[in-house]
Steps between C-alpha positions, in 0.01 A plus 500: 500500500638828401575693799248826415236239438581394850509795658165535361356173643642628893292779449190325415548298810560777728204712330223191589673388818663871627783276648716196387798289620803412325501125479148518372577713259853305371272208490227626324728683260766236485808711556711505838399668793851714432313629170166565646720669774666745210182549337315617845788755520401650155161499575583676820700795316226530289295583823254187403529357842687478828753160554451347840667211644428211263257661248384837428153694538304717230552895514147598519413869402380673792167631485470877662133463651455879499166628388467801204347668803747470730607805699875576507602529889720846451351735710184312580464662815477813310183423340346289798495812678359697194251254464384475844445905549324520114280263609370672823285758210381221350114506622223258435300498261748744315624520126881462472773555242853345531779592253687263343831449764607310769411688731143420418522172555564548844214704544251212359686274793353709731130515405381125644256695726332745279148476414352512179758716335560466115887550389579649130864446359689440171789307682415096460762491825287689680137347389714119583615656816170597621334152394727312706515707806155686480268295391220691672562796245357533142755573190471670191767498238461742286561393092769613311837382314685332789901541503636181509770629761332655761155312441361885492177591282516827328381661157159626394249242627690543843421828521112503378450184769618762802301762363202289631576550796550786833745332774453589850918444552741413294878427548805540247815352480784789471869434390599815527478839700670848480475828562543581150303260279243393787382167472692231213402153414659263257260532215301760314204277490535481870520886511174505281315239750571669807411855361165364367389317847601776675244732358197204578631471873349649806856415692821390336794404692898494340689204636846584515763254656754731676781435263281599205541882626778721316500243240307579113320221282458553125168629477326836732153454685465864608685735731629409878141625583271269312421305802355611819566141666841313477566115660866497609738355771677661730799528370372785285767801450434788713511738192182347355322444873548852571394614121183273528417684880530849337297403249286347707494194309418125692760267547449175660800286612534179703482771820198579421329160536 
């Protein structure tokens, strides 16, 4: 037997059985267990399996069991304790918006014990979120062309869905806030969704992490004044807490709660 035809035939084994031993193998292939030996050794370089004492065992791929929805854990805390105020001024029976962003996602976490509220968003993470840890609430996804990257729904047909409706509170997502250019996100449609709600809200809240301040995003909301109500932590920089006070603007941090 020509040796890549055996090498061939140790693989088959090892795929059915995941392991083998040598002096099956020699037998079964009719070579020497010095051969089989050699050959386990190239298979071994070429990361096919792992030699052990007297045989060898398959290199099985290893199978990341992480979810499309998964969370990242960097800076979890942050949005825990975004979520957790956010969802204090959720009431029942209310009418909520939630921007696409993580930040959202933690708020739906934190609505178990609401009553008969209805949830609008374009974010699929956010409408999965709320399924599997708010049951109790009802969600709308708006239509529209979805982004295969962020899962977001935006476009004509997103827009004309929220014009149906007048939100009692809704939250947004914000990547980026200075003094200068006000409120960023990442995306002009995001820009264009958060504008648009805005004006159909009785309440509207800006989540902004702490680090997100005194950094810019690609595309402007509106000016450092758009929002009367910002969700923080507090680790906020005293430039903005004190701007925010003179302007008599609300800011909500962990100390709050």
């Amino acid at each position: 037997m020509l040796p890549i035809k055996r090498l061939e035939e140790i693989k088959q084994v090892l795929t059915e059985k995941k392991q083998a031993d040598v002096p099956s193998l020699a037998q079964l292939l009719d070579v020497t267990e010095a051969t089989i030996r050699r050959d386990l050794e190239k298979l071994e370089n070429e990361q096919f399996l792992t030699r052990t004492h007297g045989g060898a065992v398959l290199n099985e791929p290893a199978h990341a069991n992480i979810s499309l929805f998964q969370l990242p854990e960097e800076h979890n805390e942050i949005f825990q304790n975004i979520g957790q105020i956010a969802a204090q001024f959720v009431q029942n029976n209310d009418v909520i918006f939630l921007g696409p962003g993580i930040s959202s996602r933690f708020i739906v976490r934190q609505l178990q014990n609401k009553i008969n509220v209805t949830l609008i968003t374009t974010d699929l993470m956010v409408a999965h979120d709320c399924s599997a840890y708010s049951p109790n609430i009802s969600v709308i996804l708006t239509g529209g062309s979805l982004n295969p990257t962020t899962l977001e729904l935006s476009g004509q047909m997103t827009t004309n869905s929220l014009n149906n409706f007048y939100f009692n509170t809704s939250f947004f997502d914000i990547d980026g806030i200075t003094f200068n250019r006000g409120y960023s996100v990442s995306s002009l449609n995001k820009a264009f969704l958060i504008q648009n709600v805005n004006q159909i809200s009785q309440k509207s809240f800006a989540l902004c992490p702490y680090n997100r301040f005194g950094r810019e995003s690609s595309a402007v909301v509106g000016d450092i004044n758009l929002f009367q109500s910002v969700i923080t932590n507090e680790h906020l920089e005293d430039s903005f807490k004190e701007y925010y006070f003179q302007q008599k603007i609300q800011v909500f941090a962990t100390f709050n709660v």
